[in-house]
C-alpha positions in Angstrom: 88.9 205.6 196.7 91.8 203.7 197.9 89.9 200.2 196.6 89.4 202.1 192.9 93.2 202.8 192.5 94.0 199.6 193.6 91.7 197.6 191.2 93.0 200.2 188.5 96.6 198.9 189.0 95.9 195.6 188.8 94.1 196.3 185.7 97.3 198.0 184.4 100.0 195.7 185.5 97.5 192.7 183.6 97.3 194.8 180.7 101.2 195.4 181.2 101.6 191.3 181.4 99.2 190.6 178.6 101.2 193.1 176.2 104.4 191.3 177.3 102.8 188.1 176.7 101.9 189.2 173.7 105.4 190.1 172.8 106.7 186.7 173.7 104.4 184.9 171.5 105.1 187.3 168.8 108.8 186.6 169.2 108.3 183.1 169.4 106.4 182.8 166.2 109.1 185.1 164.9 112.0 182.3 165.8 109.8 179.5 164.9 109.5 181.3 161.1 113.5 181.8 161.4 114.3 178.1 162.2 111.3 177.3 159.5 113.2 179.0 156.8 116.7 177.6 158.1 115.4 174.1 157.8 113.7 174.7 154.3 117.4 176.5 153.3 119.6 173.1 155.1 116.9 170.1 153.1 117.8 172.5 149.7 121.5 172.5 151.1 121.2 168.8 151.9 119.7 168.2 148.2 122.1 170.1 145.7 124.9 168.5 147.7 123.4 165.0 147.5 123.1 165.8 143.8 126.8 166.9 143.5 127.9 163.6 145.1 125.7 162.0 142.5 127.2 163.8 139.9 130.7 163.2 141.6 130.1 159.8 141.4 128.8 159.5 137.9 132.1 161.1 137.0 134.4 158.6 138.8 132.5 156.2 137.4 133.1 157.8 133.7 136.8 158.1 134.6 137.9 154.2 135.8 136.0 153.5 132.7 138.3 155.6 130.4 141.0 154.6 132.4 140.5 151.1 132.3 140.3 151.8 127.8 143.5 153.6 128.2 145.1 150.6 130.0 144.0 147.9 127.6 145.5 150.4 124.3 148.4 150.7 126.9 148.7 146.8 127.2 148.1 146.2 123.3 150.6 148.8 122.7 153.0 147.4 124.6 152.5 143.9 123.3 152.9 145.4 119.5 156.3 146.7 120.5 157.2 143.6 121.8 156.5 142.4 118.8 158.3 144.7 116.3 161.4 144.5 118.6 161.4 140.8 118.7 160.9 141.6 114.7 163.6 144.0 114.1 165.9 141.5 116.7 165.0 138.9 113.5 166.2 141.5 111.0 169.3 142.3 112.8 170.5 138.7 113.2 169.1 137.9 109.0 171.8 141.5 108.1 174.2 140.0 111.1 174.2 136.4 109.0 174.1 138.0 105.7 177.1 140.0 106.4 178.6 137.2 107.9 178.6 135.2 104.5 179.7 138.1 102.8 
């Protein structure tokens, strides 16, 4: 009798470790599918932000160009004042000289 209940808690305490064991793979395989999906939600994470900097840099890109058009109208705009000053400088010496030999 005393061999039977002996040999019938060994049985239990394996069937008690087999269940735990059981429970530990089943909560590894849970944290393995957690840090699956994380990884899967950083590489998307990773991609739209690589995209953004594209974008980002797309736009800079866009934006030297325009401002590189706005200097050059900038620079020919100055240069036509220049020019209409240095004109009207003309007129006012051709009314100063006419007035002069008035």
């Amino acid at each position: 009798m005393k061999l039977s209940i002996k040999l019938e808690d060994i049985v239990d305490n394996l069937k008690d470790d087999v269940d735990k064991l059981d429970k530990a793979v089943q909560d590894k395989d849970n944290t393995i599918k957690e840090l699956e999906d994380k990884i899967k939600e950083l590489e998307k994470d990773l991609e739209d932000a690589k995209a953004d900097d594209n974008k980002l840099k797309d736009d800079i890109d866009d934006l030297e160009k325009e401002l590189d058009e706005k200097q050059k109208e900038l620079d020919d705009a100055k240069e036509e004042l220049g020019k209409l000053q240095d004109e009207i400088k003309k007129l006012e010496d051709d009314v100063k000289d006419l007035e002069d030999t008035l």
